[in-house]
C-alpha positions as CSV (number, residue, x, y, z in Angstrom):
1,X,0.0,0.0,0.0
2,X,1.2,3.9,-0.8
3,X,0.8,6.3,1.5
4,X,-1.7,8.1,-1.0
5,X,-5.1,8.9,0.4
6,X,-8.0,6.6,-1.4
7,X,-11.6,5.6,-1.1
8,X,-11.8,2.0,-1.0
9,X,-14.2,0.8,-3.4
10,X,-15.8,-2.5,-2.5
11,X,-17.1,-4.8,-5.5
12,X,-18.5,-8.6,-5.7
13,X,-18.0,-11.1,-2.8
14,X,-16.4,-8.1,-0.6
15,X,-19.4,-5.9,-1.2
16,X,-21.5,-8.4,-0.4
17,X,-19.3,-9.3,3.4
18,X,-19.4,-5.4,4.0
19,X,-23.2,-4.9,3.4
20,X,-23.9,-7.2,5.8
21,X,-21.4,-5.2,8.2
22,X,-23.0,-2.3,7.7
23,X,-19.7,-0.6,5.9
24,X,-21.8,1.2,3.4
25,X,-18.2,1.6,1.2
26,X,-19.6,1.5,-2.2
27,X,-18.8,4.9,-3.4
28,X,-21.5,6.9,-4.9
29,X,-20.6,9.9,-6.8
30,X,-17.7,11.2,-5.3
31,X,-14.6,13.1,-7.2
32,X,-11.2,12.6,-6.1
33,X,-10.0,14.7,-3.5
34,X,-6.5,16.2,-3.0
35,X,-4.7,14.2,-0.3
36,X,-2.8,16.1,2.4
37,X,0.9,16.0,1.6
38,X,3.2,12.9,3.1
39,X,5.6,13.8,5.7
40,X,3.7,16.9,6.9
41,X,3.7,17.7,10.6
42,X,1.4,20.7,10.3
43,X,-2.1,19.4,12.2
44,X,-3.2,22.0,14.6
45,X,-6.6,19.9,15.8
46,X,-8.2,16.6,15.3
47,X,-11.4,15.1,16.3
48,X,-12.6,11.0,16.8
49,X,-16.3,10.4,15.6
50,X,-17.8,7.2,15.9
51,X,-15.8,5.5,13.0
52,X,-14.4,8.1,11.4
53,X,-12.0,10.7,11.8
54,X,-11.0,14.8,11.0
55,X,-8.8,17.3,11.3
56,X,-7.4,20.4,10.5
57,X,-3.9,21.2,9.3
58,X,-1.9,25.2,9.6
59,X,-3.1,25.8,6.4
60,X,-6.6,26.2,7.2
61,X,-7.2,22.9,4.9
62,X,-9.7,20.1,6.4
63,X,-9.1,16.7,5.6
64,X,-11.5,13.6,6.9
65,X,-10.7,9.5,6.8
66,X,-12.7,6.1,8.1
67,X,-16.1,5.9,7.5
68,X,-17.8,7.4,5.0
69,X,-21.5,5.6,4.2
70,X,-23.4,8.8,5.4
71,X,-21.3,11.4,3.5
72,X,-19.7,12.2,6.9
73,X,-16.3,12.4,5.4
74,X,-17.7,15.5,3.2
75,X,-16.4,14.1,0.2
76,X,-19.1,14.8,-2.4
77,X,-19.9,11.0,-2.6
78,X,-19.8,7.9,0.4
79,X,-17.4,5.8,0.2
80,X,-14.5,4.6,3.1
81,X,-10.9,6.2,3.1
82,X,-8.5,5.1,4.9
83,X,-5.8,8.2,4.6
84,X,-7.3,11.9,4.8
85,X,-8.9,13.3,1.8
86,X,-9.4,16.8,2.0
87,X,-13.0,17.8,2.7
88,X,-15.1,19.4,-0.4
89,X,-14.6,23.0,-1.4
90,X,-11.1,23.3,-0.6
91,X,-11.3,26.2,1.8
92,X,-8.5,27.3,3.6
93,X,-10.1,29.0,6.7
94,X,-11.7,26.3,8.6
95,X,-10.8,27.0,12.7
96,X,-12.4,24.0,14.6
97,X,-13.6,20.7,13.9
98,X,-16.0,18.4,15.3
99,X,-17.1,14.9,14.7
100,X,-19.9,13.2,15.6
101,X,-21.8,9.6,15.7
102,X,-21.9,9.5,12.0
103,X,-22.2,13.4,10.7
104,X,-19.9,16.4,11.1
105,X,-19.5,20.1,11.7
106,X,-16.8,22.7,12.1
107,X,-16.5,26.7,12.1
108,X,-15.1,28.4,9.9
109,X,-13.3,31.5,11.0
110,X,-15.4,34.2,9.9
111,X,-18.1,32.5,12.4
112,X,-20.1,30.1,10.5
113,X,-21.0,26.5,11.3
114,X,-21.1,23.9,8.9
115,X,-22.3,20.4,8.9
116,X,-22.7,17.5,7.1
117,X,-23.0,13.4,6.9
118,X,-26.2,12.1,8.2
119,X,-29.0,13.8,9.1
120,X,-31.4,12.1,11.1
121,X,-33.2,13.3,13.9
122,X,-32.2,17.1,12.5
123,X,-28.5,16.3,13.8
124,X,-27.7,18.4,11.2
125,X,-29.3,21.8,12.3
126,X,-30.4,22.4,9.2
127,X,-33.9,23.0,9.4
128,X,-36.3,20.6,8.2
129,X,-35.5,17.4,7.5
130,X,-33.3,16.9,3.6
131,X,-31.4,13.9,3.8
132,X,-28.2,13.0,4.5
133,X,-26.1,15.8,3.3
134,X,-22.2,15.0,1.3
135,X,-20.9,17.8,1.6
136,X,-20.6,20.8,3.8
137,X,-23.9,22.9,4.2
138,X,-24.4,26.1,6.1
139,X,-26.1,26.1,9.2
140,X,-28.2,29.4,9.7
141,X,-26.8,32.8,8.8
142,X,-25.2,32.9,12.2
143,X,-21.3,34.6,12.1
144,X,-20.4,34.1,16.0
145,X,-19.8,30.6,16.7
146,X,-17.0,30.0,18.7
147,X,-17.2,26.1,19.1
148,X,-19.3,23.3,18.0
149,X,-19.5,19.4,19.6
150,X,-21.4,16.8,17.9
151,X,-22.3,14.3,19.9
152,X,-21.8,10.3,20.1
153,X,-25.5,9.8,19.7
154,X,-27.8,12.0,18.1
155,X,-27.4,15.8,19.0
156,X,-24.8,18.7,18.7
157,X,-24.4,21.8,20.6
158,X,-22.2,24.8,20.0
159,X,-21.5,27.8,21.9
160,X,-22.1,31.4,20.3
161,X,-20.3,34.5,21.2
162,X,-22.9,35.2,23.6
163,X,-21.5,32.8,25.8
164,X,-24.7,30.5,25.2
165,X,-25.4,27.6,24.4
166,X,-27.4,26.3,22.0
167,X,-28.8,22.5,21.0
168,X,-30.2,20.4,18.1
169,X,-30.7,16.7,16.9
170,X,-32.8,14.2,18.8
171,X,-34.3,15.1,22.3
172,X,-36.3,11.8,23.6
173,X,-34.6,11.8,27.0
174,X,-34.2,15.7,27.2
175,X,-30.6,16.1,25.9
176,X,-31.4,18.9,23.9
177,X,-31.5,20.8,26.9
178,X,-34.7,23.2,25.9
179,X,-37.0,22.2,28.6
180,X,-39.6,19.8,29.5
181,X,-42.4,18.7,26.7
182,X,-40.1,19.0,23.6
183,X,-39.2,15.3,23.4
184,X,-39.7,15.5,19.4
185,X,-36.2,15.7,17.8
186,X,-34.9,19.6,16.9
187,X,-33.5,20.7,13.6
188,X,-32.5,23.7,14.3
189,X,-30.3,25.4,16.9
190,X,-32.3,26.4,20.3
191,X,-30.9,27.6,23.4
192,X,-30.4,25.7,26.1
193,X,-32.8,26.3,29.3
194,X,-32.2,28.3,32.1
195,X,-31.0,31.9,30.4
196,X,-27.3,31.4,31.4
197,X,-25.0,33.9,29.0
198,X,-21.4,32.5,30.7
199,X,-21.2,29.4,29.7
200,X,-17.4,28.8,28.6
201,X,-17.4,25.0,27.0
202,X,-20.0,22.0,26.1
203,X,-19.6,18.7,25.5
204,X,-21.6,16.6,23.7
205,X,-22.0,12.8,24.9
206,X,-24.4,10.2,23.9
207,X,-27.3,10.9,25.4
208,X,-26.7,13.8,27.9
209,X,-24.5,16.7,27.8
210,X,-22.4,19.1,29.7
211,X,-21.3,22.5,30.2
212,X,-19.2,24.4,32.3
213,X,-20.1,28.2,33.0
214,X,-17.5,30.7,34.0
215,X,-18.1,30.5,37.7
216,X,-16.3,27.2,37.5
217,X,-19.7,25.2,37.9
218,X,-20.8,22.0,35.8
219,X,-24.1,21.1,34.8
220,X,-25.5,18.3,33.0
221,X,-28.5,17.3,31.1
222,X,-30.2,14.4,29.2
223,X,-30.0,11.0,30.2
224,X,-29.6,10.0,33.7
225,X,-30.0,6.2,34.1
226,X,-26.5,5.7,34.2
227,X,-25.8,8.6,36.2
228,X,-24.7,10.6,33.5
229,X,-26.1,13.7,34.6
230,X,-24.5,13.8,38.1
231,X,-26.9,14.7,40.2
232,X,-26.2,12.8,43.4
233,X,-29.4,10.8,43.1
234,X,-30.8,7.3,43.1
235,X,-30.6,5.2,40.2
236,X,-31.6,4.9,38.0
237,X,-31.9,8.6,37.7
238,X,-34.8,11.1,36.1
239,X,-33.8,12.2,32.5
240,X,-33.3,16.0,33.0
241,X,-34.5,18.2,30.2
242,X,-32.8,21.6,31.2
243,X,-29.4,22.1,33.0
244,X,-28.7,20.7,36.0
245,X,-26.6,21.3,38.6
246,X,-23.4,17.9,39.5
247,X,-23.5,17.1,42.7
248,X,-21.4,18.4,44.9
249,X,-21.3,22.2,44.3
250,X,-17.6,22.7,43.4
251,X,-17.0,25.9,41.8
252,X,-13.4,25.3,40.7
253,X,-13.9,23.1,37.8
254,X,-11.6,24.3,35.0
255,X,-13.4,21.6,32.0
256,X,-15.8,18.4,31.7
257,X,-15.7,16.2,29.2
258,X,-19.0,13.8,28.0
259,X,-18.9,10.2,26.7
260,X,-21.7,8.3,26.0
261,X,-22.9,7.7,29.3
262,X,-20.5,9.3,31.6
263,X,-18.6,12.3,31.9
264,X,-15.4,13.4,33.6
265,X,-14.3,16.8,34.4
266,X,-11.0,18.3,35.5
267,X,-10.8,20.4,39.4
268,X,-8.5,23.5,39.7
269,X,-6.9,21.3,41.9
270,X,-5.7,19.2,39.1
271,X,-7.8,16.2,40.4
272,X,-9.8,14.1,38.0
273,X,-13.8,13.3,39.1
274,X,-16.0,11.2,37.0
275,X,-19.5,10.1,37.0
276,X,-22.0,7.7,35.0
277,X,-21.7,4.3,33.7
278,X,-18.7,2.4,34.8
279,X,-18.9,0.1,31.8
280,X,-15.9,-1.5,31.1
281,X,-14.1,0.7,33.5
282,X,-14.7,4.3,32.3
283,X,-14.6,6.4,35.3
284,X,-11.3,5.2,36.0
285,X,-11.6,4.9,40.0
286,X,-10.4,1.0,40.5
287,X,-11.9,-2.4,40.7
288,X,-14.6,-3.9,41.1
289,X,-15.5,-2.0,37.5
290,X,-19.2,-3.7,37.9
291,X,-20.4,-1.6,35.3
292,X,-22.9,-0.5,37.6
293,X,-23.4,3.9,37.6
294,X,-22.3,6.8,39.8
295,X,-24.2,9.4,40.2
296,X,-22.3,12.0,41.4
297,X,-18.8,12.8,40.6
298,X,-15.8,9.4,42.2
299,X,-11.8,11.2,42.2
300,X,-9.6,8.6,39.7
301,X,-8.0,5.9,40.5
302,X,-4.7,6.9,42.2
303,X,-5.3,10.8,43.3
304,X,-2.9,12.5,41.4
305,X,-3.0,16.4,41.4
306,X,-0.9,16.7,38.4
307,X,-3.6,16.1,35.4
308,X,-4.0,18.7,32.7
309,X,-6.7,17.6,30.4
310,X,-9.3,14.8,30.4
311,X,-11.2,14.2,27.4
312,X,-14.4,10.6,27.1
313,X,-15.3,8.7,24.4
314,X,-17.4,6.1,23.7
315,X,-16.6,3.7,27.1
316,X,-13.4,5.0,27.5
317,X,-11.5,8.1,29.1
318,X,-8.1,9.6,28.5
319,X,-6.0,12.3,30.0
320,X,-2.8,14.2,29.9
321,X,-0.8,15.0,33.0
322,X,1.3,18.4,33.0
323,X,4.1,16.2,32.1
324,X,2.7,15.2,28.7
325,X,2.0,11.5,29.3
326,X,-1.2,10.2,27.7
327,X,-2.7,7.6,29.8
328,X,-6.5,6.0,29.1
329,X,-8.8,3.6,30.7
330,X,-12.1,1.8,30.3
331,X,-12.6,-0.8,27.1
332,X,-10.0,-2.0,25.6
333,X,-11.3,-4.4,22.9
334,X,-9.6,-3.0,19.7
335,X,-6.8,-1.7,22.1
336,X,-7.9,1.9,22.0
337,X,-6.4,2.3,25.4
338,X,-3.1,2.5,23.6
339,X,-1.2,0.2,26.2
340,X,0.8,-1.4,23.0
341,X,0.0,-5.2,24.3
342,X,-1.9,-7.5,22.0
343,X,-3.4,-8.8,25.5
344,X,-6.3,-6.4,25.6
345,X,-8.4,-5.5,28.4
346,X,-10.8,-3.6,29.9
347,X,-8.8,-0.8,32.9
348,X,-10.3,0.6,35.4
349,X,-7.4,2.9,36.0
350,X,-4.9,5.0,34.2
351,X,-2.8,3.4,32.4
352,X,-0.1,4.9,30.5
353,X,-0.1,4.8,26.4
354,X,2.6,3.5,24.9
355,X,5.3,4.8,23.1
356,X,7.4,7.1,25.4
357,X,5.9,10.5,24.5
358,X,5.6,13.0,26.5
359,X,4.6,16.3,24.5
360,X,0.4,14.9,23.9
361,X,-1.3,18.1,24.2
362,X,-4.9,15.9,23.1
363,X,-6.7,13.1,23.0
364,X,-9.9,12.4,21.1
365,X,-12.2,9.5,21.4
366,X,-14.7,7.5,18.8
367,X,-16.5,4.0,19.4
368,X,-13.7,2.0,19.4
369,X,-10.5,4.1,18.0
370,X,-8.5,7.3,19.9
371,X,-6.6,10.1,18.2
372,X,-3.9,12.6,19.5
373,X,-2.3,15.1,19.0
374,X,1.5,15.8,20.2
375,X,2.9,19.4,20.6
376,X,5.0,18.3,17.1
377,X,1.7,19.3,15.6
378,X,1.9,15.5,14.2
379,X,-1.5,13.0,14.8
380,X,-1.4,9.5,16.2
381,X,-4.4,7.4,16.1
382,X,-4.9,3.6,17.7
383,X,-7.4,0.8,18.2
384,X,-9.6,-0.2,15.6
385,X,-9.0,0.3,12.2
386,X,-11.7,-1.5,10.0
387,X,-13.1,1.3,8.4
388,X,-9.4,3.1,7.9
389,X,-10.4,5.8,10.7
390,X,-6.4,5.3,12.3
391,X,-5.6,7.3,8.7
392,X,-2.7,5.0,8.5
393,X,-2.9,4.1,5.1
394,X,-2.6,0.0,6.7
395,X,-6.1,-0.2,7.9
396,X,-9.6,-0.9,6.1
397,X,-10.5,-4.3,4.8
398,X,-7.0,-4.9,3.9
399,X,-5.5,-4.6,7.1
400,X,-7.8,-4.0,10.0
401,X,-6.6,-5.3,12.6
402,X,-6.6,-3.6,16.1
403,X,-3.9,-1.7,16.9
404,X,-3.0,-0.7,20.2
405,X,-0.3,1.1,20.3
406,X,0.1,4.9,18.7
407,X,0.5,4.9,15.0
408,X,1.3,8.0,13.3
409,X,-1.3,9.1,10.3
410,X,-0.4,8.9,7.4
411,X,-0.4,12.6,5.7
């Protein structure tokens, strides 16, 4: 294999295997799209979706891999790739990136929000539903977004210059945010309940999400039979349709992060707290990992007071210490906890990702893959790679076998 970027185009007897997968790779109408450079080290962000990946290089150029059956690789057409191809238009001002659970959006730095890939349940913000959409749309007229998260499940939020918050996408358990009696799905942004104008981050999980205001509190809303919300109260928990409060009161949390049903969040202290589902070990605070819930906010396993940045994913966490170490926890299936053994297990505490470095400034987090970025601007990715969402030109049909130890992209 070259390290070109392609679309991997599946005929006969393999397109038959991959329907019944659920690959979706028979391209559709897609033109060939640049592919970044080889041997660049110019990324300045990335972002994990479900099974796909993006990111954005110095340039202003975005380029997508992995998945690509709903058009969430904004490539014109569907089709998998397992190298990044450079997203339709060929802009050169994109700022931010997010993917989601199958679609994708990102801001462009005169303020406007883009998304595209699949749209149900109005994930797209787009108005009315149109069908999946293959290439980047505009979303609203809007020119002061300052960050977008689309969700593992169904929804996005973004956060406006106005320091609110605003939702879209499917709201059966409230994780829209808009307030009670809207449990039909949203297709365009609304802002969250409760009037707040300071929030300074959101994150987008599976079915909840969370925010952290300026007064260094966290609130959570959406799902809460897992805990996800963090209320302090008996589980299975009441879905919450309009922020609400994590247990606890602290007013010195400096970010939260959401997964699909739990989230983590980071203490001035530089103490890590997580709450939710403990399946396969997520919340990172020891045996017995019973996968039973937590309902308000459990420190992580070992106490430390030197962590920097936590970031969830699907039923895993990572974090970065002010060292630079990467460690991650929780399911380790595919090996997307990065320990570089071929013996893969769930954690239930940090464990250190392999390969010595210690300049990761992120980690992102699909279903069953992880991406990072290291302070040499370069992006690793790890765990599985079936649908070529490592980017490392070795995954896909041809090669996907888990991979749990950091492998650099290949761009």
């Amino acid at each position: 294999m070259t390290g070109r970027a392609k679309v991997r185009i599946v005929v006969g007897v393999l397109a038959a295997l991959v329907a019944l997968l659920g690959d979706g790779a028979a391209v559709a109408g897609a033109s060939p799209r640049q592919a970044a450079p080889e041997g660049t080290a110019d990324w300045v962000q990335v972002s994990s979706g479900y099974h796909h990946t993006c990111g954005i290089r110095n340039t202003g150029r975005l380029y997508c891999w992995g998945k690509g059956d709903r058009g969430q690789l904004g490539l014109g057409g569907i089709g998998n790739a397992d190298t990044p191809l450079e997203v339709s238009g060929g802009a050169t001002d994109w700022k931010s990136v997010s993917a989601g659970s199958g679609w994708t959006c990102a801001i462009k730095t005169d303020g406007t929000l883009w998304c595209w890939g699949r749209d149900d349940y109005g994930g797209l913000g787009n108005g009315p539903t149109t069908g999946d959409q293959l290439t980047p749309v505009q979303i609203g007229t809007l020119t002061d977004w300052k960050s977008v998260s689309a969700g593992l499940g169904e929804t996005t939020c973004g956060r406006r210059a106005n320091k609110r918050i605003y939702c879209w996408g499917r709201d059966d358990v409230g994780q829209v945010g808009n307030g009670p009696g809207t449990s039909t799905p949203v297709q365009s942004p609304v802002a969250v309940a409760g009037g707040f104008s300071d929030w300074s981050s959101v994150s987008t999980g599976g079915y909840h999400t969370c925010g952290r205001r300026s007064n260094g509190r966290v609130y959570c809303w959406g799902s809460d039979q897992d805990g996800s919300v963090g209320d302090g109260g008996t589980l299975p928990g009441t879905n919450r349709s309009s922020p609400t409060l994590v247990a606890g009161g602290f007013s010195d949390w400096t970010s939260v992060a959401s997964g699909i049903t739990h989230s983590c969040g980071r203490r001035a202290s530089g103490r890590l707290f997580c709450w939710g589902s403990d399946l396969h070990g997520a919340l990172g605070n020891g045996p017995p990992n019973d996968n039973t819930g937590v309902s308000a906010p459990v420190q992580v396993k070992g106490n430390a007071t030197d962590w920097k940045a936590v970031f969830a994913g699907s039923y895993e966490t990572c974090a970065v210490k002010v060292d630079g170490r990467l460690f991650c926890w929780g399911d380790d299936f595919n090996g997307q906890n990065g320990a570089g053994t071929t013996t893969r297990t769930q954690r239930s505490k940090p464990t250190l990702v392999a390969g010595g470095f210690t300049d990761w400034k992120k980690a992102t987090i699909g279903n069953t893959h992880v991406c990072g970025r290291r302070a040499a601007n370069r992006i690793y990715c790890w765990g599985d790679g079936f649908f070529g969402q490592r980017g490392d030109d070795v995954s896909g049909l041809a090669g996907g076998v888990p991979q749990p130890t950091p492998t650099e992209v290949s761009s």
